[in-house]
N, C-alpha and C positions, 0 to 999 in steps of 0.2 A: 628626742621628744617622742611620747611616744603618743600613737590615733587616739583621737576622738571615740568614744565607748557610748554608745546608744544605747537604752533599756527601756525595759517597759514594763509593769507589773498591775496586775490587777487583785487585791485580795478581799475577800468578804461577801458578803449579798445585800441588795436591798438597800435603802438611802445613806447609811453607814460604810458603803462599803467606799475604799481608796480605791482612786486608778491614779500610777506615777509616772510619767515619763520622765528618764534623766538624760542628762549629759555631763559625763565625765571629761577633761581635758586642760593640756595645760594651761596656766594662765598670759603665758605669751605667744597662743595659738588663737585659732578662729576660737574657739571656747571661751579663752580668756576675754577675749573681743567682742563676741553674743553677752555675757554674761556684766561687762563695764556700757555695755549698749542697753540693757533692758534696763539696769538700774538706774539711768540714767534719763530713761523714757518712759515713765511712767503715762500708763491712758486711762480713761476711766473707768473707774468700777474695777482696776489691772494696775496695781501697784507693788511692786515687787519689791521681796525684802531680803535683810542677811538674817539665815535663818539661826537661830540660836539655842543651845540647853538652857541657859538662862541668862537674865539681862547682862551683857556684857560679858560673855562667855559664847562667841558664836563657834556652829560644828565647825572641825577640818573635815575635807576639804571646803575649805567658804563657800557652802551652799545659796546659792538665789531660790529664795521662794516665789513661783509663779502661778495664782493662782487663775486656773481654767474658766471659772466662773464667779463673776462679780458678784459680792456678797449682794444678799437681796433684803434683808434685815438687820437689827442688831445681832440674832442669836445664830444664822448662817454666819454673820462675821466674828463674832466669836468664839465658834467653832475653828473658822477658817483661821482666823490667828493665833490662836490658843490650839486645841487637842490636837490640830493636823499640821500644825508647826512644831509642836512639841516631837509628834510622830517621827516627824521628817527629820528632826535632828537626829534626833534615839538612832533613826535609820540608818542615814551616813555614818553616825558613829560605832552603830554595831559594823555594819561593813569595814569601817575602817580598824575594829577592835579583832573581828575573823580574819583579817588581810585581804578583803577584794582589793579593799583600798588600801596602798601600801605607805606605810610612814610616810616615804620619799615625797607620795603624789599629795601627801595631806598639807606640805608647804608650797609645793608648784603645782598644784594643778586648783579646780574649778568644779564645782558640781553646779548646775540647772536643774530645779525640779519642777514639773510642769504638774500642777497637784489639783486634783478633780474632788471638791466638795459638794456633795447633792446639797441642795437648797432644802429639803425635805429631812436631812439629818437630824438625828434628835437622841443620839446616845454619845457622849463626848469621848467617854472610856472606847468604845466601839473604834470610835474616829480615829482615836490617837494611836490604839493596838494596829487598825488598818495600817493605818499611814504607815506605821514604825513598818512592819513587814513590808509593804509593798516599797518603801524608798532603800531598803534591804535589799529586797528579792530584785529591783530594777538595776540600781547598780549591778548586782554578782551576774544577771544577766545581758548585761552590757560587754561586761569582763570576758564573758564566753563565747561573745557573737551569738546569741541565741533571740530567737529563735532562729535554727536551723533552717537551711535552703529546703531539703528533704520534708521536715516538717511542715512549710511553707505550702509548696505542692501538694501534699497530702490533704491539708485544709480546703485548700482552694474552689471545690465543691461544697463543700459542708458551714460556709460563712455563719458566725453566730455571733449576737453581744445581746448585754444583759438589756438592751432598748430593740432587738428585732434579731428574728431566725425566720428563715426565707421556710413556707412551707411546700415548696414544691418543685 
């Protein structure tokens, strides 16, 4: 069996943009375990789904959609289940069509994606290109261990995100 693969991606600017976090693992590990537990515990405004290409056609590996923030309207939540579910498939599936994700893990293992929709969104194309790259670029960075320890350190001074950078 093999670990547990953590990622994280951020792609785009501005209300449109995805942030992904995943979790790749098998499905008879802590993953599989996390992922049969959140489906199964839904809270409010935080209902988690199997993400899917289309009705009845869900990605390998059986992705959980987990969305960060509860929709706040009709058209955040159709956003959120529409263009950035859509994203998120496309995702995993290119992943798993370049080989982060391998044949083998696409029957045993498990994806979790923790999927950041701004409330303020308002280009669906936008949403769904995000999503699609960032549940892409969070897998293969999962696969790598990245970010780097080095890396890490070097930041460490310099904290920035797209809601605050320290001036001084």
């Amino acid at each position: 069996m093999t670990a547990v693969q953590i990622g994280e991606s951020f792609i785009g600017d501005g209300p449109n943009a995805a942030h992904v976090n995943t979790v790749l693992g098998h499905r008879d590990g802590p993953a599989g375990t996390a992922w049969a537990t959140a489906l199964a515990t839904p809270s409010a405004g935080h209902v988690p789904f199997v993400t899917v290409l289309r009705p009845s056609l869900p990605v390998k590996p059986l992705t959980l959609f987990v969305t960060k923030a509860a929709p706040v309207n009709e058209r955040h939540g159709n956003l959120i289940w529409g263009a950035a579910q859509a994203g998120i498939a496309a995702g995993v599936a290119d992943a798993l069509a370049d080989g982060t994700v391998t044949a083998e893990q696409a029957d045993s293992h498990v994806v979790i994606a923790a999927v950041w929709v701004n409330p303020g969104a308002d280009d669906e194309d936008a949403v769904y290109r995000n999503n699609r790259e960032s549940a892409r670029t969070a897998l293969e960075n999962g696969a790598q261990q990245l970010p780097s320890t080095a890396a890490v350190i070097e930041a460490r001074n310099v904290p920035s995100n797209p809601f605050f950078t320290p001036r001084g």
